[in-house]
N, CA, C and O atoms as CSV, one atom per row, in Angstrom:
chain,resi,resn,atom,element,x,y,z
A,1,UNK,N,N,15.831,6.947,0.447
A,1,UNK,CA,C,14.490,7.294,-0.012
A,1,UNK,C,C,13.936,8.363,0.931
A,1,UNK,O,O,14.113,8.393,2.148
A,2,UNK,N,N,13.145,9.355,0.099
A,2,UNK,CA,C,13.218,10.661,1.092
A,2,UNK,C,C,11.219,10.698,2.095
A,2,UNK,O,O,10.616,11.550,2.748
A,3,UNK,N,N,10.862,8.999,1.564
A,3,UNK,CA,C,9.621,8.997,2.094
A,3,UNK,C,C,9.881,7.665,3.217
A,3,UNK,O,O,10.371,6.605,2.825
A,4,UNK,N,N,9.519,7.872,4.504
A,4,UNK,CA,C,10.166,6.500,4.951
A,4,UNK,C,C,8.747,5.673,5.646
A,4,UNK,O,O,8.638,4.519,6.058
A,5,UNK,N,N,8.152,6.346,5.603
A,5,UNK,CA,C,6.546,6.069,6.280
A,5,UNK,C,C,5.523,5.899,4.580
A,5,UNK,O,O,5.206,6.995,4.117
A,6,UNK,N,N,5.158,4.918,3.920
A,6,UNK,CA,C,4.714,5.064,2.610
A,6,UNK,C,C,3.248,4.144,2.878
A,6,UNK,O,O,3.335,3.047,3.431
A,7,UNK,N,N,1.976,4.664,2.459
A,7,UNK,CA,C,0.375,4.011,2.600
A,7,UNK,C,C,0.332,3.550,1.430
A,7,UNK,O,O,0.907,3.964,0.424
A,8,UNK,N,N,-0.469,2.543,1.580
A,8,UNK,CA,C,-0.493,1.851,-0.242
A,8,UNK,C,C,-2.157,1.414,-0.092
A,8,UNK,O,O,-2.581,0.492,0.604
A,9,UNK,N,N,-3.097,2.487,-1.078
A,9,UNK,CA,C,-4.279,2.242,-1.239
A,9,UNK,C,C,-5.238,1.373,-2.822
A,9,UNK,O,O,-4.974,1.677,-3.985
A,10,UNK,N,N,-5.780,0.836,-2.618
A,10,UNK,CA,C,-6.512,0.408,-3.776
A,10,UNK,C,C,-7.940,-0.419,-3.422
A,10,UNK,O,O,-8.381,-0.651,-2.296
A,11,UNK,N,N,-8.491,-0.768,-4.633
A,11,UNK,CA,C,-9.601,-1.264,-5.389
A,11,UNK,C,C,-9.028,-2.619,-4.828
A,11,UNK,O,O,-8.004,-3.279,-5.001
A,12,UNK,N,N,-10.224,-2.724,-4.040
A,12,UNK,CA,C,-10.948,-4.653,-3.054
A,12,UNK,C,C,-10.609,-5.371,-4.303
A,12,UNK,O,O,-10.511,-4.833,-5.406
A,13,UNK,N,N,-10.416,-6.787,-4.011
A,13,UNK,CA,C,-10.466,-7.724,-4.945
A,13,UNK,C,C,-10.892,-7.301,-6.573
A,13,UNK,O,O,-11.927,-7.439,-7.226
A,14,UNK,N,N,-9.910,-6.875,-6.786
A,14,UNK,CA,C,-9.313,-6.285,-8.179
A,14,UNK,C,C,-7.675,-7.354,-8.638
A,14,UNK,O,O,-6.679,-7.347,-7.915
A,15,UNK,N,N,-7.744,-7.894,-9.510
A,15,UNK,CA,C,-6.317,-8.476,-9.567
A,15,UNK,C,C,-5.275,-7.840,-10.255
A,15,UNK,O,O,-4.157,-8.348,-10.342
A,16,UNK,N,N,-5.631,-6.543,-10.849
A,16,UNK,CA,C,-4.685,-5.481,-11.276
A,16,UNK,C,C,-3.902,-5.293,-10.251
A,16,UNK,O,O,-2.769,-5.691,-9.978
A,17,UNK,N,N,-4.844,-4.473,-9.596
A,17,UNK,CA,C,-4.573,-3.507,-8.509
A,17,UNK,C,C,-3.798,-4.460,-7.029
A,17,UNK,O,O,-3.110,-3.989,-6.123
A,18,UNK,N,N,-4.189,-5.759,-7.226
A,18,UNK,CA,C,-3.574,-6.524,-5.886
A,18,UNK,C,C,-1.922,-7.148,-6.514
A,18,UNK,O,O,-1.031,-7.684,-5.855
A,19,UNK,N,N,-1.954,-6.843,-7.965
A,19,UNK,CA,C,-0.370,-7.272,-8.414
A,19,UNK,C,C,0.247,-6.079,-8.236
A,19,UNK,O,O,1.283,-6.216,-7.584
A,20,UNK,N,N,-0.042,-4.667,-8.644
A,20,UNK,CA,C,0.548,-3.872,-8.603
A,20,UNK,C,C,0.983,-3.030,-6.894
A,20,UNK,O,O,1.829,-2.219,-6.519
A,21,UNK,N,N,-0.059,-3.736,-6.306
A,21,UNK,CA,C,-0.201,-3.366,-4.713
A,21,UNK,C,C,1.577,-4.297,-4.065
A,21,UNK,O,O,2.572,-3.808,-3.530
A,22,UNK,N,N,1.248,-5.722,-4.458
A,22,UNK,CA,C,2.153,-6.400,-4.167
A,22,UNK,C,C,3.481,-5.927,-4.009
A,22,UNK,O,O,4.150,-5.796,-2.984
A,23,UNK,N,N,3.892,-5.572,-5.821
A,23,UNK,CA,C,4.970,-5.155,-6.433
A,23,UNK,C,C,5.320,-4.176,-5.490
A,23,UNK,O,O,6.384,-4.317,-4.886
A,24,UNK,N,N,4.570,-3.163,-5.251
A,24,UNK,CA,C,5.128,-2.021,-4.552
A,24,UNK,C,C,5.529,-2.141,-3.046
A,24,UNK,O,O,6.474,-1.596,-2.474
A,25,UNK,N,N,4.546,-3.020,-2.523
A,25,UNK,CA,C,5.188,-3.648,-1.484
A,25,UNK,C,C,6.880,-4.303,-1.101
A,25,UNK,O,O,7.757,-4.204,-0.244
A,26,UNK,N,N,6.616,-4.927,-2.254
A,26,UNK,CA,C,8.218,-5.369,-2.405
A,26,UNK,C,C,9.087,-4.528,-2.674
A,26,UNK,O,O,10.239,-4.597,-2.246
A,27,UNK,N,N,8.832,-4.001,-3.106
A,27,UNK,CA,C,9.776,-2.445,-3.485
A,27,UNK,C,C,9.980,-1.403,-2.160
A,27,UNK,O,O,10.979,-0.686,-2.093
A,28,UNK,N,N,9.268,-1.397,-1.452
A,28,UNK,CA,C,9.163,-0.954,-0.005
A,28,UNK,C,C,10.071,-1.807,0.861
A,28,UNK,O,O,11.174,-1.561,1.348
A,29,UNK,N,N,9.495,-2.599,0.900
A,29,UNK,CA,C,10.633,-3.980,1.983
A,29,UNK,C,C,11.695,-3.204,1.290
A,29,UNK,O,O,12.029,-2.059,1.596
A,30,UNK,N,N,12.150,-3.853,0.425
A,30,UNK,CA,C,13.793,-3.723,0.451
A,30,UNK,C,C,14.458,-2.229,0.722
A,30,UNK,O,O,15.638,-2.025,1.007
A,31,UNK,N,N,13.248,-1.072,0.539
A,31,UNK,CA,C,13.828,0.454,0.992
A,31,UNK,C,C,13.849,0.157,2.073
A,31,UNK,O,O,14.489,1.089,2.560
A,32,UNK,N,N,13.579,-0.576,2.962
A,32,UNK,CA,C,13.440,-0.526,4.420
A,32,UNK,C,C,12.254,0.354,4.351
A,32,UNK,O,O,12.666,1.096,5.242
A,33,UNK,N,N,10.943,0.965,3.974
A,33,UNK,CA,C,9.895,1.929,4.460
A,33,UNK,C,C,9.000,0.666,5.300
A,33,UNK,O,O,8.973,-0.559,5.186
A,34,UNK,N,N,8.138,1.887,6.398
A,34,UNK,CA,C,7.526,1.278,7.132
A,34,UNK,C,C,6.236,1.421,5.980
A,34,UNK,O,O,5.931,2.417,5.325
A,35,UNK,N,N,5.785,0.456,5.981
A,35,UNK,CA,C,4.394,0.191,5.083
A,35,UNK,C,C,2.884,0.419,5.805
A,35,UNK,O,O,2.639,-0.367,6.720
A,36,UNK,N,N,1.922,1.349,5.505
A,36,UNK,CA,C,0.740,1.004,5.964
A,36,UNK,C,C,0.159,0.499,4.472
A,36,UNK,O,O,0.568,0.744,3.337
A,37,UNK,N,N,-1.114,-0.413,5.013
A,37,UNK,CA,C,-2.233,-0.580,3.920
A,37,UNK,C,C,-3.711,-0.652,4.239
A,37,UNK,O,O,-4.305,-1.287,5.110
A,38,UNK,N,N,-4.115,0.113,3.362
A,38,UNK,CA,C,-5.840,0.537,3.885
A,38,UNK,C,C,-6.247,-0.985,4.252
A,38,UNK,O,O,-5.756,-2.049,3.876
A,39,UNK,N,N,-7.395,-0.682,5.183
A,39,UNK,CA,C,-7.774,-1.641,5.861
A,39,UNK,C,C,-8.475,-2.772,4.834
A,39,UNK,O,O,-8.517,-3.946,5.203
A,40,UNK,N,N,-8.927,-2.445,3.764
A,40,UNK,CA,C,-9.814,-3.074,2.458
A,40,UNK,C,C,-9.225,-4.011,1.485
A,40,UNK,O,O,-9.830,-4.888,0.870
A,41,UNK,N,N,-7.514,-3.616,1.397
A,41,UNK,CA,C,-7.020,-4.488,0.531
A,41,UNK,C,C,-5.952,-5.227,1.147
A,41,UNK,O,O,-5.063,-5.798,0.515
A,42,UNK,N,N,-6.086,-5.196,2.647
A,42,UNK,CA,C,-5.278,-5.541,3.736
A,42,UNK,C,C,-4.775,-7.229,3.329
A,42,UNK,O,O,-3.675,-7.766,3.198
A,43,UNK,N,N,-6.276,-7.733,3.213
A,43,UNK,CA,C,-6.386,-9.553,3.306
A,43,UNK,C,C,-5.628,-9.787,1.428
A,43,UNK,O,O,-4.607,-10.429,1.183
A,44,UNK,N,N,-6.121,-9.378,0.841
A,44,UNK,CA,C,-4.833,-9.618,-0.594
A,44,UNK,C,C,-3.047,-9.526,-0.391
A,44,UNK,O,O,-2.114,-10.068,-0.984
A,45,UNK,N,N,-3.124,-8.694,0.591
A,45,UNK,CA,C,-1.432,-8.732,0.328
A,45,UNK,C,C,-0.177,-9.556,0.621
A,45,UNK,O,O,-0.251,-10.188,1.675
A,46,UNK,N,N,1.013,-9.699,-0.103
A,46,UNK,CA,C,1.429,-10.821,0.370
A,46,UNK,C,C,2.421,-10.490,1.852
A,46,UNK,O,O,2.654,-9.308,2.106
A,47,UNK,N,N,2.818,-11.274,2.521
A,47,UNK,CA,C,3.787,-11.201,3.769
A,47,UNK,C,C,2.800,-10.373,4.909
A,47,UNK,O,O,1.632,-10.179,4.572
A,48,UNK,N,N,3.208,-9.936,6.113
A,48,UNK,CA,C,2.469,-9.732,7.375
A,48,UNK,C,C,3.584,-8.455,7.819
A,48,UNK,O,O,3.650,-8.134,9.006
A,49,UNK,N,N,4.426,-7.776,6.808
A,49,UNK,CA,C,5.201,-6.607,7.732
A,49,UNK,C,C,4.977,-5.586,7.280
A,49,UNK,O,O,5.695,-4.776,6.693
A,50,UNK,N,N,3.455,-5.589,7.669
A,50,UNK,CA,C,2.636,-4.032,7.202
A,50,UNK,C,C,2.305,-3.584,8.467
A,50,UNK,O,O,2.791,-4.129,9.458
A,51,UNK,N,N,1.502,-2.613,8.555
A,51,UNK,CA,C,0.400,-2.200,9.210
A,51,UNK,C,C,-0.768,-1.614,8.450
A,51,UNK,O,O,-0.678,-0.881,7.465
A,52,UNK,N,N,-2.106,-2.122,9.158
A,52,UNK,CA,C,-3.318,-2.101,8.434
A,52,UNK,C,C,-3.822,-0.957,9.327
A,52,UNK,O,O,-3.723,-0.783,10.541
A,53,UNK,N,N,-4.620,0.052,7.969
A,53,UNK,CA,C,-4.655,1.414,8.768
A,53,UNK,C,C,-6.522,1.726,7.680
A,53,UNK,O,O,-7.005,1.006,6.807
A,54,UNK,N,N,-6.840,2.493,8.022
A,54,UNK,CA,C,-8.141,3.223,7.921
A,54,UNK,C,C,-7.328,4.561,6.973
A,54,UNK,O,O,-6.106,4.692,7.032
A,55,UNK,N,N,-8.154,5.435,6.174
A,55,UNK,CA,C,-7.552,6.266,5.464
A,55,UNK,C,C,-7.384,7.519,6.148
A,55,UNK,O,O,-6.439,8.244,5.836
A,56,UNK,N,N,-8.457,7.962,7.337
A,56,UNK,CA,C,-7.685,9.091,7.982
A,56,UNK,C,C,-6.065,8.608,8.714
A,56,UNK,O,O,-5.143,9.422,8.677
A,57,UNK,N,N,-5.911,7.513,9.220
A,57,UNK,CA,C,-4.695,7.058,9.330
A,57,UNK,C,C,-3.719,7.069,8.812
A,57,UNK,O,O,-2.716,7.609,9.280
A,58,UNK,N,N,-3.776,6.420,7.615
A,58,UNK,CA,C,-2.744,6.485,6.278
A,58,UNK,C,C,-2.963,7.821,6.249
A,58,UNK,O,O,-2.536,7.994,5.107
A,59,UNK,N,N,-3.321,9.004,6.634
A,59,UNK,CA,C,-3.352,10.351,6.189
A,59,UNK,C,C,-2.472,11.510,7.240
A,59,UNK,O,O,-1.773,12.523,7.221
A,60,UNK,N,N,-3.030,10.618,8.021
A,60,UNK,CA,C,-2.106,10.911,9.096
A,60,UNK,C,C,-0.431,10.934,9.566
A,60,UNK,O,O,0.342,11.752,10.064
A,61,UNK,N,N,-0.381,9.417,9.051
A,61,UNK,CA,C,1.030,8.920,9.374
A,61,UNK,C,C,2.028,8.763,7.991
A,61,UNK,O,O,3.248,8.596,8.012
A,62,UNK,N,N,1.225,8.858,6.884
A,62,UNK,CA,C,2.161,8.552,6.200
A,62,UNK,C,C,2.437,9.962,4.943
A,62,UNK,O,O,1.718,10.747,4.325
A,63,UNK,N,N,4.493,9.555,5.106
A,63,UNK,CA,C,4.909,10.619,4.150
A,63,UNK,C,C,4.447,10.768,2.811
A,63,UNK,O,O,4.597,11.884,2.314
A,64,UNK,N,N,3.729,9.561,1.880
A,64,UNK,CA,C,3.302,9.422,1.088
A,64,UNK,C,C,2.315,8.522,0.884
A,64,UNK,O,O,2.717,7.486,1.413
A,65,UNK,N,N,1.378,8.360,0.471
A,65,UNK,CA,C,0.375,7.338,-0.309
A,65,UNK,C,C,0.190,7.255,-1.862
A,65,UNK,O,O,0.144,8.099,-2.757
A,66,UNK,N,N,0.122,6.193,-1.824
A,66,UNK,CA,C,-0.223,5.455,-3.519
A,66,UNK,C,C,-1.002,4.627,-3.336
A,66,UNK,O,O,-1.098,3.653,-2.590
A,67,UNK,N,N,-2.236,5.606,-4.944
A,67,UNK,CA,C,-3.575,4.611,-4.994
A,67,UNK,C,C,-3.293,3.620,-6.255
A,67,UNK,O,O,-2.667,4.023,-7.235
A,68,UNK,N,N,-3.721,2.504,-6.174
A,68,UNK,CA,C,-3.361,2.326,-7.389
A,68,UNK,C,C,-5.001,1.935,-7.793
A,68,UNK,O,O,-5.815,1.356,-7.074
A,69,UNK,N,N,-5.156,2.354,-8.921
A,69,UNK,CA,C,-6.523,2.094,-9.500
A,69,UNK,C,C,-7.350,0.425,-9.876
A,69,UNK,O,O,-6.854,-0.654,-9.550
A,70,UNK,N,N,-8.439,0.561,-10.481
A,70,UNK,CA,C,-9.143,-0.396,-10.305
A,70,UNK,C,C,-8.503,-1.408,-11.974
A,70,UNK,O,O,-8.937,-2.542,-12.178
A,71,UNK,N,N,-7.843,-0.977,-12.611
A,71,UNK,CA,C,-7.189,-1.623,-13.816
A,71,UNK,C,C,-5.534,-1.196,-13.476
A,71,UNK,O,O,-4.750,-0.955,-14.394
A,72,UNK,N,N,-5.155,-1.144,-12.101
A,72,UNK,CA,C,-3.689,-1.654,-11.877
A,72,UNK,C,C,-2.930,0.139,-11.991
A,72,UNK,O,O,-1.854,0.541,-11.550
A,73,UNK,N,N,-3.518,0.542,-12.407
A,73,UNK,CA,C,-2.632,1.748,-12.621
A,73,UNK,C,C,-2.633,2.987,-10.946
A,73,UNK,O,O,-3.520,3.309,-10.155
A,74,UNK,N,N,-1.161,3.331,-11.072
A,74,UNK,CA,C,-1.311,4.231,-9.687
A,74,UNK,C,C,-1.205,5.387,-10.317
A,74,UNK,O,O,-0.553,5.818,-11.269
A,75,UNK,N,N,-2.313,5.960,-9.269
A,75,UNK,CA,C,-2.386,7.632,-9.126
A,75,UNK,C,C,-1.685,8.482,-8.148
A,75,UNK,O,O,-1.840,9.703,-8.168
């Protein structure tokens, strides 16, 4: 995978957006990417092998970010 540092942003207590947050998470683990997640949807996610970041952060460090919207869909 040619992104190895990947931010995963979304919509607070939204249950779209915290399944589709998940999913992608899991999809990360198994690339081996190091995961950040905005500091907001931090407490929804499942497992603890993230890092919780602020968005100039995630802007900073990561090769890519994905928002996923407030009805589950990523931008």
């Amino acid at each position: 995978m040619p992104y190895n540092t990947v931010g995963l942003i979304g919509k607070a207590a939204h249950e779209g957006a915290h399944v589709s947050l998940n999913a992608l998470a899991d999809y990360l683990r198994a690339k081996q990417c190091t995961i950040l997640v905005e500091e907001s949807v931090a407490q929804e996610m499942d497992g603890d092998d993230f890092t919780v970041c602020d968005l100039v952060s995630i802007g900073k460090q990561a090769d890519l970010a994905v928002v996923v919207g407030g009805d589950g869909n990523m931008l």
